[in-house]
C-alpha positions as CSV (number, residue, x, y, z in Angstrom):
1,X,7.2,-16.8,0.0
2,X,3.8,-14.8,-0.4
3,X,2.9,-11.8,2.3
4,X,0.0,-11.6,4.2
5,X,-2.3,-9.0,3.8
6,X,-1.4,-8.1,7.5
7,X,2.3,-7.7,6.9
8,X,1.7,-5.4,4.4
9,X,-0.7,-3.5,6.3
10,X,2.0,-2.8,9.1
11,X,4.6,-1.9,6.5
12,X,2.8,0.8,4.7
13,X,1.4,2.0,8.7
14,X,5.0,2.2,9.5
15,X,6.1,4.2,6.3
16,X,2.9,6.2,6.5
17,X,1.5,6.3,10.1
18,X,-1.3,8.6,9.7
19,X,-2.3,6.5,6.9
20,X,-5.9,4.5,6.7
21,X,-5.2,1.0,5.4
22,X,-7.4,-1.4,3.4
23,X,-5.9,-3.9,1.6
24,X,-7.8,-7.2,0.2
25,X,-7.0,-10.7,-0.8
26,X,-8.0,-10.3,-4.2
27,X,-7.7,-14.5,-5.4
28,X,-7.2,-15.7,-1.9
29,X,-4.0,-16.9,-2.4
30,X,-1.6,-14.3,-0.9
31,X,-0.2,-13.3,-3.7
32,X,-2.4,-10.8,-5.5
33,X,-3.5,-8.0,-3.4
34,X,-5.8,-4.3,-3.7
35,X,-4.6,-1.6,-1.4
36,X,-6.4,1.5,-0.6
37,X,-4.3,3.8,1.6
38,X,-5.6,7.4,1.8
39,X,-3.1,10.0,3.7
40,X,-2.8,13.6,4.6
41,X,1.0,13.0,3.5
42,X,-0.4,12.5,-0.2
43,X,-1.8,16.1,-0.6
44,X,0.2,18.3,-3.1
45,X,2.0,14.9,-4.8
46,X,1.1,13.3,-7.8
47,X,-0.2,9.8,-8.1
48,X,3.0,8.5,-9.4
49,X,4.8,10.1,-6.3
50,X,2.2,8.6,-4.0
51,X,2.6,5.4,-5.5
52,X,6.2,5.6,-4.8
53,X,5.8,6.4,-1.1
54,X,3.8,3.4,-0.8
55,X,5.9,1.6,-2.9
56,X,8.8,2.7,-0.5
57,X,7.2,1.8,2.8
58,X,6.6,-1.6,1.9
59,X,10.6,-1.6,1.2
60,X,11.1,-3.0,-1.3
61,X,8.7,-6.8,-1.0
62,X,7.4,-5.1,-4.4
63,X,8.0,-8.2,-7.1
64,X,9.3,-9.9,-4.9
65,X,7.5,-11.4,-1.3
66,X,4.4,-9.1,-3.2
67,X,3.6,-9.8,-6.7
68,X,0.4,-8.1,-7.6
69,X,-0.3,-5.4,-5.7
70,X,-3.4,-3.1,-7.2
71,X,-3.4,0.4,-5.5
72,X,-5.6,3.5,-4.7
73,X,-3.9,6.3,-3.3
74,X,-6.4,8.9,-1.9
75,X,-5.9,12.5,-0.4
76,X,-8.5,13.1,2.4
77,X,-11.4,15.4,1.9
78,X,-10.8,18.6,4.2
């Protein structure tokens, strides 16, 4: 069963609330998805480490309701 590009919106919101959240349909067929999230929480960690936050908030649907998920993590600009 494929997510929506709404439910994983809300997860990574609810892992990461002061998060902004893009995410895109990147075939239209709810399984292959690109996620922008950028997040004060992401300052000081490396990419790998923001990856995992995200990667954690969307508890664990990674390979398995989410197959492709293509992600940009960004650190606000002061």
């Amino acid at each position: 069963m494929a997510m929506d590009a709404g439910e994983i919106e809300r997860l990574i919101r609810d892992g990461i609330p002061d998060a902004v959240v893009r995410i895109d349909d990147l075939r239209g067929d709810g399984d292959h998805y690109a996620a922008y999230v950028e997040s004060p929480a992401f300052a000081g960690k490396t990419r790998v480490q923001q990856h995992q936050m995200v990667y954690a908030a969307l508890r664990g649907q990674m390979g398995n309701e989410l197959h492709a998920l293509a992600l940009t993590t960004v650190v606000p600009k002061a």
